[in-house]
N, CA, C and O of each residue as an XYZ file, in Angstrom:
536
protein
N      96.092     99.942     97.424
C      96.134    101.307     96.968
C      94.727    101.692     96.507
O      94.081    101.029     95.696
N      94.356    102.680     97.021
C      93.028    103.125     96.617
C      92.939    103.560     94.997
O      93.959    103.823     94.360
N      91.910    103.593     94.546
C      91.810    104.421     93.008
C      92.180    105.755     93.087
O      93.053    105.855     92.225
N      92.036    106.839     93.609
C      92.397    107.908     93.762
C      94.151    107.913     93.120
O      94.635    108.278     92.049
N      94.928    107.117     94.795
C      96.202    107.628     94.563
C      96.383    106.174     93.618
O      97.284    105.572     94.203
N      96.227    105.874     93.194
C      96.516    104.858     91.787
C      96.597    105.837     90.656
O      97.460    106.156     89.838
N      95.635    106.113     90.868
C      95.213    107.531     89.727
C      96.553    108.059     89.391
O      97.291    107.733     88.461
N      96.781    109.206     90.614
C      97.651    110.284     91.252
C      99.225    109.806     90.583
O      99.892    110.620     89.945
N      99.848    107.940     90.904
C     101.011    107.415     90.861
C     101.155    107.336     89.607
O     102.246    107.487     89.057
N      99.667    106.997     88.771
C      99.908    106.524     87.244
C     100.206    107.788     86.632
O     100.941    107.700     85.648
N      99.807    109.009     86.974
C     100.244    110.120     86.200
C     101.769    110.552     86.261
O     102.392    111.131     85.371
N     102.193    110.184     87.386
C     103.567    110.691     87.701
C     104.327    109.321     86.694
O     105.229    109.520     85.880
N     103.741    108.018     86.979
C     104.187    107.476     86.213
C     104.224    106.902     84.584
O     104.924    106.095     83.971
N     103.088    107.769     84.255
C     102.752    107.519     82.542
C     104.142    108.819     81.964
O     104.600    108.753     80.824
N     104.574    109.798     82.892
C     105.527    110.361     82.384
C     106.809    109.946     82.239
O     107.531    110.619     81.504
N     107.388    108.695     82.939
C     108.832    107.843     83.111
C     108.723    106.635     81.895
O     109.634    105.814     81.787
N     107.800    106.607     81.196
C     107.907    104.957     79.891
C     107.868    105.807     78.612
O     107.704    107.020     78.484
N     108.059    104.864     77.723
C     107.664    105.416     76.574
C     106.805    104.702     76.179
O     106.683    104.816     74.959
N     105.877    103.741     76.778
C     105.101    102.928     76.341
C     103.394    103.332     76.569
O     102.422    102.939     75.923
N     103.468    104.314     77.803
C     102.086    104.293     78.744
C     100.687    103.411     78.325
O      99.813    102.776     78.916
N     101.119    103.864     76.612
C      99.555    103.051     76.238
C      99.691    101.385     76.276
O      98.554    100.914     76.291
N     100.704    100.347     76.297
C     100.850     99.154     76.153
C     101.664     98.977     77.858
O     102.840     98.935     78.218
N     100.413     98.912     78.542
C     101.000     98.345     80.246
C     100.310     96.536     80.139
O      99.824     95.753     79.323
N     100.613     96.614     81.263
C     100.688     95.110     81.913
C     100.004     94.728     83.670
O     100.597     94.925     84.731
N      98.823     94.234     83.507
C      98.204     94.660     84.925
C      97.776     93.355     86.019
O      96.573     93.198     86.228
N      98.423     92.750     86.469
C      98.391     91.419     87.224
C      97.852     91.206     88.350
O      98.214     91.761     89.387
N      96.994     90.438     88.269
C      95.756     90.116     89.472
C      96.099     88.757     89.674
O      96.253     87.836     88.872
N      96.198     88.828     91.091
C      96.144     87.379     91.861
C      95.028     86.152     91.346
O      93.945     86.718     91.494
N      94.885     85.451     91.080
C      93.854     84.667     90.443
C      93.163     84.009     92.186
O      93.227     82.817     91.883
N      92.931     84.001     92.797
C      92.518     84.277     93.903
C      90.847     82.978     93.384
O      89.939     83.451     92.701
N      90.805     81.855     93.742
C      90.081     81.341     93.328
C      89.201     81.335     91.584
O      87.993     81.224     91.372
N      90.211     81.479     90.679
C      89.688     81.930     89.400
C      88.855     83.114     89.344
O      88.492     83.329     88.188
N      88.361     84.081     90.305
C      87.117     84.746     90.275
C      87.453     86.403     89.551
O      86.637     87.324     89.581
N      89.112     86.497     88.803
C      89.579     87.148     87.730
C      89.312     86.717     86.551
O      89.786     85.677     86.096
N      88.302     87.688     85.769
C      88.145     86.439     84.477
C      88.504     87.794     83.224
O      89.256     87.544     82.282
N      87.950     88.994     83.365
C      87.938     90.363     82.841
C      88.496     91.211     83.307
O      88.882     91.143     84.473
N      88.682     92.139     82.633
C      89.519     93.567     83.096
C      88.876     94.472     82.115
O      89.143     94.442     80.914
N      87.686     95.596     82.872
C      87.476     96.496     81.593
C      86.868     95.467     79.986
O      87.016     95.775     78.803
N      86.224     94.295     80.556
C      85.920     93.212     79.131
C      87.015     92.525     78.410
O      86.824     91.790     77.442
N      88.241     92.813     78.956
C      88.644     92.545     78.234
C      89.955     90.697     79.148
O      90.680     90.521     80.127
N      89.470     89.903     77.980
C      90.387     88.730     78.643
C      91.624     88.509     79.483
O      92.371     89.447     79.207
N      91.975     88.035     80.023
C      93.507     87.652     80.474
C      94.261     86.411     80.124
O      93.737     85.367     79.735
N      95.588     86.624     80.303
C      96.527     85.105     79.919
C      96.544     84.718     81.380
O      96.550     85.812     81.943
N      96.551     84.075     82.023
C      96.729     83.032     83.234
C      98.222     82.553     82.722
O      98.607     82.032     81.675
N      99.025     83.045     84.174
C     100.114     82.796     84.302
C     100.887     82.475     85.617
O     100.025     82.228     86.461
N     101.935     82.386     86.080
C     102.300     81.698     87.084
C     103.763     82.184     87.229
O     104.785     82.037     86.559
N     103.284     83.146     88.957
C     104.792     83.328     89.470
C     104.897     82.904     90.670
O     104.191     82.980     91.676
N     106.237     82.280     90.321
C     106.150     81.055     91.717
C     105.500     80.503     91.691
O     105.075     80.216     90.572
N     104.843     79.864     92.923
C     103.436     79.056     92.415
C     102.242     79.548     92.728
O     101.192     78.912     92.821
N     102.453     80.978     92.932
C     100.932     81.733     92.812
C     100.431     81.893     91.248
O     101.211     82.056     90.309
N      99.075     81.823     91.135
C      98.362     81.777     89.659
C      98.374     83.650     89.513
O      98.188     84.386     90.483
N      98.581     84.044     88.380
C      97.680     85.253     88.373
C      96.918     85.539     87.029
O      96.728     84.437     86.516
N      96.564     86.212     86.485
C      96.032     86.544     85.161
C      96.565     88.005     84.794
O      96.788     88.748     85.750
N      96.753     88.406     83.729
C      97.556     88.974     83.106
C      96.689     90.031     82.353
O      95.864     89.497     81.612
N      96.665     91.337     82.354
C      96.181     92.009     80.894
C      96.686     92.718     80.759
O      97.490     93.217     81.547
N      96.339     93.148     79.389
C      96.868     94.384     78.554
C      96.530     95.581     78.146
O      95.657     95.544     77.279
N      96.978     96.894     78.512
C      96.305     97.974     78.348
C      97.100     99.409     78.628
O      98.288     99.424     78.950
N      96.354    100.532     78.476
C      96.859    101.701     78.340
C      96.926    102.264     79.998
O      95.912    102.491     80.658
N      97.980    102.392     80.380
C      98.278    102.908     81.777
C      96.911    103.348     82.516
O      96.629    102.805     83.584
N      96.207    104.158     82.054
C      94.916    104.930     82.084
C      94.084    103.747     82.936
O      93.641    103.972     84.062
N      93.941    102.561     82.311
C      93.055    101.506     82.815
C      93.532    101.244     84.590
O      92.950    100.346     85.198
N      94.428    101.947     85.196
C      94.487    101.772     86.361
C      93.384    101.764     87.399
O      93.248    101.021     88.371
N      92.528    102.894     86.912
C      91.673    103.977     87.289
C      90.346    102.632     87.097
O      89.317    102.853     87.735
N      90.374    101.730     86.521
C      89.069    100.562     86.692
C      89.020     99.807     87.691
O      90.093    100.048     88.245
N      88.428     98.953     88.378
C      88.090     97.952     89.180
C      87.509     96.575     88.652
O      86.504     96.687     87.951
N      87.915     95.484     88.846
C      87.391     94.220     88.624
C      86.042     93.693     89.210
O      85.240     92.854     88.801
N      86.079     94.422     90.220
C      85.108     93.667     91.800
C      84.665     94.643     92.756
O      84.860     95.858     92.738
N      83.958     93.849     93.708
C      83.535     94.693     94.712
C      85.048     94.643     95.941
O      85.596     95.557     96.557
N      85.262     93.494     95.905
C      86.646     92.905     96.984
C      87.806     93.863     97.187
O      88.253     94.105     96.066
N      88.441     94.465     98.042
C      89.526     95.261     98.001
C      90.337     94.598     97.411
O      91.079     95.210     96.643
N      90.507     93.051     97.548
C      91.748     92.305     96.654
C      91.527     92.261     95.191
O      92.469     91.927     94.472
N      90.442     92.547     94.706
C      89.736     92.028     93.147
C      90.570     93.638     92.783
O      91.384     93.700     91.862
N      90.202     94.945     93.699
C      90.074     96.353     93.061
C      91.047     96.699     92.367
O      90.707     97.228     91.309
N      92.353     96.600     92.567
C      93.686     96.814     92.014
C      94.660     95.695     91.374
O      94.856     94.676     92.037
N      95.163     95.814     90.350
C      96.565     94.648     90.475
C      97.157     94.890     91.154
O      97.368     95.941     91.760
N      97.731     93.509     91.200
C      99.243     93.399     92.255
C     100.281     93.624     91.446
O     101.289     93.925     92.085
N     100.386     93.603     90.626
C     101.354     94.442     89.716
C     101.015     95.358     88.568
O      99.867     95.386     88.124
N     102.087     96.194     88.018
C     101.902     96.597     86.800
C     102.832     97.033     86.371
O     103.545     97.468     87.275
N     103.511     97.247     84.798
C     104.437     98.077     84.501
C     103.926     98.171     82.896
O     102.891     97.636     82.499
N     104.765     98.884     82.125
C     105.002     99.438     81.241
C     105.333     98.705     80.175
O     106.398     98.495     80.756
N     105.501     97.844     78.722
C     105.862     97.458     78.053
C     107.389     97.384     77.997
O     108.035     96.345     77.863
N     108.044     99.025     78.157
C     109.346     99.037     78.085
C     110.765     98.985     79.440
O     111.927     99.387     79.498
N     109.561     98.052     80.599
C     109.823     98.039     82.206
C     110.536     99.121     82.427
O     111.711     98.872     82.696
N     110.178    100.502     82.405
C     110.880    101.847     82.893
C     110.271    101.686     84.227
O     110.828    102.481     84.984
N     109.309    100.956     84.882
C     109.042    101.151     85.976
C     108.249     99.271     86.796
O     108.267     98.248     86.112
N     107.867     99.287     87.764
C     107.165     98.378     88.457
C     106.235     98.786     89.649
O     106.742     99.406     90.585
N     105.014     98.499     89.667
C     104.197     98.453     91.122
C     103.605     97.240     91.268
O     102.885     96.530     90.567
N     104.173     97.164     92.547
C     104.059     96.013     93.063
C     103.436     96.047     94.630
O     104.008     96.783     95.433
N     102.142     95.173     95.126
C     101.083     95.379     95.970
C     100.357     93.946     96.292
O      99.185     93.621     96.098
N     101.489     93.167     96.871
C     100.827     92.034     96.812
C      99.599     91.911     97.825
O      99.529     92.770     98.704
N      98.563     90.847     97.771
C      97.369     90.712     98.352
C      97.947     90.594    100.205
O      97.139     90.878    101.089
N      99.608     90.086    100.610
C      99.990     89.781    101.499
C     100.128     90.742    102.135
O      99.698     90.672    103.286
N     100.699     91.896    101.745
C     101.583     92.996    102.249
C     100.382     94.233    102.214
O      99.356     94.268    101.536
N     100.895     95.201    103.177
C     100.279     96.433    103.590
C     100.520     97.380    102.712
O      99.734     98.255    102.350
N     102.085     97.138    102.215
C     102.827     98.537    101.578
C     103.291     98.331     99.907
O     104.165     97.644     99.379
N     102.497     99.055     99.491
C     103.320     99.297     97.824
C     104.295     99.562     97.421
O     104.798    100.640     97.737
N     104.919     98.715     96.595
C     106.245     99.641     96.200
C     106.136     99.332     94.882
O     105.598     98.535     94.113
N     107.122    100.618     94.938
C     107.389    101.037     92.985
C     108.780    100.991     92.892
O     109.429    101.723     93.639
N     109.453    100.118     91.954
C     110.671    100.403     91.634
C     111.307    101.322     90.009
O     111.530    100.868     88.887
N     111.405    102.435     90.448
C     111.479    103.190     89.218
C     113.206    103.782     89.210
O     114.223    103.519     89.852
N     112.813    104.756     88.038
C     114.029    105.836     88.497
C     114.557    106.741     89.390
O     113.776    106.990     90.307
N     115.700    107.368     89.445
C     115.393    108.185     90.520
C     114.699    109.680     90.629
O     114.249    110.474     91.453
N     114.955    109.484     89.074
C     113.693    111.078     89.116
C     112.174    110.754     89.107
O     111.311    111.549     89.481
N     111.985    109.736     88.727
C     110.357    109.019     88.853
C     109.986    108.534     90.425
O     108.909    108.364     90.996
N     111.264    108.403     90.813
C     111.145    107.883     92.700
C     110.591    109.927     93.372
O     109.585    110.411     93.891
N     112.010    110.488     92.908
C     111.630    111.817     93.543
C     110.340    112.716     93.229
O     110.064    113.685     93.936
N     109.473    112.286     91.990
C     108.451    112.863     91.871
C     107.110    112.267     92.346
O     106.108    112.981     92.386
N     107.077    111.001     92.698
C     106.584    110.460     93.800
C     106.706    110.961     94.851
O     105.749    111.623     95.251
N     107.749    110.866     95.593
C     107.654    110.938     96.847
C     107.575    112.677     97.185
O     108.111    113.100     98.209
N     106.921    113.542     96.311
C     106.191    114.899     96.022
C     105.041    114.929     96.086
O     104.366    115.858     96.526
N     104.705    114.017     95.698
C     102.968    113.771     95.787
C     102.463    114.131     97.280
O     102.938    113.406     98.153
N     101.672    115.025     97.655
C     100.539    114.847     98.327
C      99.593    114.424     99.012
O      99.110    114.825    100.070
N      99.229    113.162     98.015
C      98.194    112.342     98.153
C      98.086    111.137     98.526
O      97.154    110.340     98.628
N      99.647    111.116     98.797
C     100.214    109.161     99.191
C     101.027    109.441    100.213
O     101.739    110.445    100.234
N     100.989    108.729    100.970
C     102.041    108.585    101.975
C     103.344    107.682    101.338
O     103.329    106.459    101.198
N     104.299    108.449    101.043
C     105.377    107.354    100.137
C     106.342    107.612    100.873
O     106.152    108.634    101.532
N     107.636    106.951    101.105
C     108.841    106.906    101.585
C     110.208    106.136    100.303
O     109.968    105.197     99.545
N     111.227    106.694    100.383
C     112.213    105.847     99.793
C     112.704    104.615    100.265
O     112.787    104.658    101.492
N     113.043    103.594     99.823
C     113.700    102.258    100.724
C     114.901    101.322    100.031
O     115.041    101.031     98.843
N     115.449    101.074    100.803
C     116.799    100.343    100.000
C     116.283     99.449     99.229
O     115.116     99.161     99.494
N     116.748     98.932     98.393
C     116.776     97.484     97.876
C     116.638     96.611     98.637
O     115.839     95.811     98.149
N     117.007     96.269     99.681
C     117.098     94.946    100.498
C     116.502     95.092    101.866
O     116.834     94.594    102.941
N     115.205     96.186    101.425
C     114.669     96.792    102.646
C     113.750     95.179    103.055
O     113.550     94.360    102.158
N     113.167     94.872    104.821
C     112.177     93.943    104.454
C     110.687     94.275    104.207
O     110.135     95.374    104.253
N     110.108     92.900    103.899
C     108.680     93.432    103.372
C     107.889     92.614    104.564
O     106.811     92.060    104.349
N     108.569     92.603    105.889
C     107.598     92.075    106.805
C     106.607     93.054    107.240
O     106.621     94.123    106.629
N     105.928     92.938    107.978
C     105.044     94.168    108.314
C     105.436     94.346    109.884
O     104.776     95.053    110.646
N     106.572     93.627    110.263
C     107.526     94.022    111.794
C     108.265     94.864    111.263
O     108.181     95.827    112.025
N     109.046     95.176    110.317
C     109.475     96.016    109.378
C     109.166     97.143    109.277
O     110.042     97.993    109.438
N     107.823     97.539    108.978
C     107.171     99.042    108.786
C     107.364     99.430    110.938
O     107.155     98.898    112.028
N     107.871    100.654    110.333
C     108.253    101.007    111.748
C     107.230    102.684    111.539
O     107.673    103.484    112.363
N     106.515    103.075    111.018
C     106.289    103.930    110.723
C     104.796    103.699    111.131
O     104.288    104.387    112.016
N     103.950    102.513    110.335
C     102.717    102.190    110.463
C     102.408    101.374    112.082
O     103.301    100.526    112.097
N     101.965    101.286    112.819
C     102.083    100.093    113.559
C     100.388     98.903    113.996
O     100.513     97.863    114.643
């Protein structure tokens, strides 16, 4: 996801939490070369058995970059203190998804500036899958 529509998603989505200022922003640890976010440290943690590092911050901090690397630029995740929402963008996959509400889904998929679609729950995340992109 570019900074722009990161930007664009975090606004639609700083309006669905009650937390915006206490998010959660997860970077692949990708050879340790995650060490900061904005100066500020991470917890190193482990899902599945991928490493990632962890920080803490006000929704707003979306809008920063770690690196020069398209993989360093964004987390692969983020949500909210009070999980009203999730984005999720792994380093594997082409396509972002957000699992929110459904009025936080429908004001997304209003946006402009993203190419967004709705998808089931048990949609796949192969990229034979995206029938749209090819």
């Amino acid at each position: 996801m570019r900074v722009n529509e990161a930007v664009e998603v975090a606004k639609v989505l700083a309006g669905h939490t009650t937390t915006p200022d206490v998010c959660f922003f997860a970077f692949t640890a990708l050879d340790n070369m995650v060490e900061s976010f904005c100066g500020v440290t991470s917890r190193p943690t482990k899902v599945g058995k991928r490493p990632f590092h962890v920080f803490t911050g006000p929704i707003g901090r979306i809008a920063s970059s770690i690196g020069p690397s398209i993989a360093l630029s964004r987390p692969n995740f983020w949500w909210p203190s009070d999980a009203a929402w999730c984005v999720g963008s792994d380093v594997d996959l082409m396509t972002t998804y957000v699992g929110a509400s459904g009025s936080c889904v429908e004001q997304l998929l209003a946006l402009h500036s993203i190419e967004a679609m709705p998808v089931p729950g048990d949609q796949s995340i192969l990229r034979s899958a995206d029938t749209v992109n090819d």
